[in-house]
C-alpha positions as CSV (number, residue, x, y, z in Angstrom):
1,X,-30.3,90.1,17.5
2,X,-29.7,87.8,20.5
3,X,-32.0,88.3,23.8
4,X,-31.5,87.6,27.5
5,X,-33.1,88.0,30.5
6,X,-31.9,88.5,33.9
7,X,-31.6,90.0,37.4
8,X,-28.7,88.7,39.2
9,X,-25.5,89.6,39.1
10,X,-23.5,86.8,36.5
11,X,-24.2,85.6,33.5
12,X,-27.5,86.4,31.9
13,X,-30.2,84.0,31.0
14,X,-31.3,83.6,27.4
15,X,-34.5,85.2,26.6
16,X,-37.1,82.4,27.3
17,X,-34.8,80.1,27.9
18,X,-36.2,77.3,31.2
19,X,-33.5,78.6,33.0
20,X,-29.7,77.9,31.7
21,X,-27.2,80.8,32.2
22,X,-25.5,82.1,29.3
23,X,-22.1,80.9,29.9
24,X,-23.9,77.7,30.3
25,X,-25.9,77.3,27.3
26,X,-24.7,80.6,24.9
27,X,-25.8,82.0,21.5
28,X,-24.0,80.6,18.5
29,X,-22.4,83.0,15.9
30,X,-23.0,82.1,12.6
31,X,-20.5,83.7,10.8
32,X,-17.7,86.2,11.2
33,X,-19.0,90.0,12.0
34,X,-18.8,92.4,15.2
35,X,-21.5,93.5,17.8
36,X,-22.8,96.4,16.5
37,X,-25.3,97.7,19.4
38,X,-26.9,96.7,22.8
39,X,-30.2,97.6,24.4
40,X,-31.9,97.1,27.7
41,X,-35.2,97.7,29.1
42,X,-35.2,97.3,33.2
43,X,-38.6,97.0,34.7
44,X,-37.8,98.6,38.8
45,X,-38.4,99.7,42.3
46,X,-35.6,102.2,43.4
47,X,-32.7,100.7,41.2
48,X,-29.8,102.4,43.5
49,X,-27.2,104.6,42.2
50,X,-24.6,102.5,40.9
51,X,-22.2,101.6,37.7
52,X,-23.7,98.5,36.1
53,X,-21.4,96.7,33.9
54,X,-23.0,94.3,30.8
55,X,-20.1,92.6,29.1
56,X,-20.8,90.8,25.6
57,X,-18.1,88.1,25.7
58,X,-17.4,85.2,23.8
59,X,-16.0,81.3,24.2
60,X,-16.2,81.7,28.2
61,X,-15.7,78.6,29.9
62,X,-19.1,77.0,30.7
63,X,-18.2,76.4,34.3
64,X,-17.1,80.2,35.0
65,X,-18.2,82.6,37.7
66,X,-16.9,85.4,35.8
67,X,-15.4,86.1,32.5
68,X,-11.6,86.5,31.6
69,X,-10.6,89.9,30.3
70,X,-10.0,88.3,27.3
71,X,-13.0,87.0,26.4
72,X,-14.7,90.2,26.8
73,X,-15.7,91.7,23.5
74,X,-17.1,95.1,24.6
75,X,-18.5,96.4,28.0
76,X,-21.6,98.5,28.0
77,X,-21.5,100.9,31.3
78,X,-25.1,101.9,32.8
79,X,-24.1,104.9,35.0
80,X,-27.2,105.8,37.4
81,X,-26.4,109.0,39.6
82,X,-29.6,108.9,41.7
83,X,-32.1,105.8,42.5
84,X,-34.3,105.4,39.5
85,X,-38.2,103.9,39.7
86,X,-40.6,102.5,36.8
87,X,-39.1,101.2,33.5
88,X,-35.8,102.1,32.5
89,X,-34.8,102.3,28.2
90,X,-31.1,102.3,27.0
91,X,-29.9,101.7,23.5
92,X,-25.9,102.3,22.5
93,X,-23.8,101.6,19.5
94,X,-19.7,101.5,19.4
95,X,-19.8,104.0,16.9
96,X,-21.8,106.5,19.5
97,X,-19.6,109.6,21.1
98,X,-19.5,109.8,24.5
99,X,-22.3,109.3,27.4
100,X,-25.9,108.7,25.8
101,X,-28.9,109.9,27.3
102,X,-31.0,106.8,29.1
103,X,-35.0,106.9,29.4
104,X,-37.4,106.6,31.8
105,X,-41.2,105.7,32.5
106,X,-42.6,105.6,36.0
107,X,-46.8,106.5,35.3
108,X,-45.8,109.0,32.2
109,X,-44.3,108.8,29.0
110,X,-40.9,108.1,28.9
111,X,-38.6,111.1,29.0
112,X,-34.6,111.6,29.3
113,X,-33.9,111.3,32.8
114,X,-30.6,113.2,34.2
115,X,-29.7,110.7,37.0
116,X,-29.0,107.9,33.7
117,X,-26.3,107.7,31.1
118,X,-24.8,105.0,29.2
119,X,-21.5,104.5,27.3
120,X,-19.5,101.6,25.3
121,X,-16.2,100.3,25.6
122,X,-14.7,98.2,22.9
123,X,-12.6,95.7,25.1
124,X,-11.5,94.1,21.7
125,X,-11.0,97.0,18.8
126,X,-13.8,96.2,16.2
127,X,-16.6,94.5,18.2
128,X,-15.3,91.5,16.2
129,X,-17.5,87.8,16.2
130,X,-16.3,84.8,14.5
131,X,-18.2,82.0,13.0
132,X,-19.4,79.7,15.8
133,X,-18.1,81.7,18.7
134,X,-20.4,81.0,22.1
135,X,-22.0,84.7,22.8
136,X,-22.8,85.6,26.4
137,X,-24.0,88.2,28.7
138,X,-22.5,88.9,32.4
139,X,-23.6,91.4,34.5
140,X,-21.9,92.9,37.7
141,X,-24.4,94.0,39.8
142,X,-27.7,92.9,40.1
143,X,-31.0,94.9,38.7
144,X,-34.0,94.0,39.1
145,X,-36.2,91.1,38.6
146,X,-37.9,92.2,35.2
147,X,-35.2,92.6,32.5
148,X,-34.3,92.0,28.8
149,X,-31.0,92.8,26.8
150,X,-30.7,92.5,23.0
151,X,-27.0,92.2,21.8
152,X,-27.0,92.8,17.8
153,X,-24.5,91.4,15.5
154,X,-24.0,92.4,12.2
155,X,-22.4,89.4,10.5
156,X,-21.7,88.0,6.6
157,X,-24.6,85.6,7.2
C-alpha cells in the first residue's frame, strides 16, 4: 500500500513526506504486479460538485506539470453531484462493476451519500507495475486541505 497526501491540484505528496511532490520524489515498485485498488478519505467544507480525476501513473518525468497519457496506469473518477461537507470515504477496485457508492460523515455515522459515486478506468489493460517503476499520484482538481490516498499493488514481492 503506497500513501499520499494532498490538496492541490497536481501531483500528490507522499504521505508524511516534508513536502516533495510525487512526480518529484515517487514510490518505488519492487517487483512486477498491477494496482489492484485505491482509497481516499477527504476531510471538507462544501467540496463543490465536480468530477475529480486521481490518476496512478508511472515513470513521469520529475519536472512535469502533468502526466502523459501514457504514463497513466488507471484513473479513478470521484463524481460529486451536489456540494458535500464533513469527511468523505471511497474505496474502488478494477475488478468493481460500475459506479460505487461513496460515504460520508458530517456529525453522524457515516452513511451512503447520493450526491457521491466513484468509478475506475484502466488507462493500461491490467493495472500492470514493473519492478522499479516510479509510482505517482496527480490529481485534477483541487480538494481540500486534509486528505490521504492509498494506491495498493499487488506484486510477486
Amino acid at each position: 500500500m503506497l500513501n499520499f497526501g494532498g490538496n492541490n491540484a497536481g501531483f500528490q505528496r507522499l504521505a508524511g513526506s516534508p513536502g516533495a511532490l510525487s512526480n518529484m520524489v515517487p514510490y518505488v515498485d519492487a517487483a512486477n504486479g498491477s494496482v489492484v485498488a485505491f482509497s481516499g478519505a477527504i476531510a471538507v467544507n462544501n467540496l463543490p460538485a465536480g468530477v475529480y480525476l486521481f490518476q496512478v501513473c508511472f515513470d513521469v518525468i520529475n519536472t512535469a506539470g502533468a502526466p502523459l497519457a501514457a504514463n497513466i496506469i488507471s484513473t479513478i473518477t470521484l463524481t460529486t453531484t451536489a456540494s458535500l461537507t464533513g469527511t468523505i470515504v471511497f474505496s474502488i477496485r478494477p475488478t468493481d462493476v460500475g459506479a460505487q457508492p461513496v460515504r460520508l460523515s458530517n456529525g453522524a455515522a457515516y452513511a451512503v451519500t447520493p450526491n457521491a459515486t466513484v468509478t475506475w478506468t484502466s488507462n493500461i489493460a491490467g493495472n500492470p507495475v514493473i519492478r522499479n517503476d516510479a509510482i505517482s499520484v496527480y490529481l485534477n482538481m483541487n480538494v481540500t486541505q486534509n486528505a490521504v490516498y492509498s494506491v495498493y499493488i499487488s506484486s510477486a514481492v
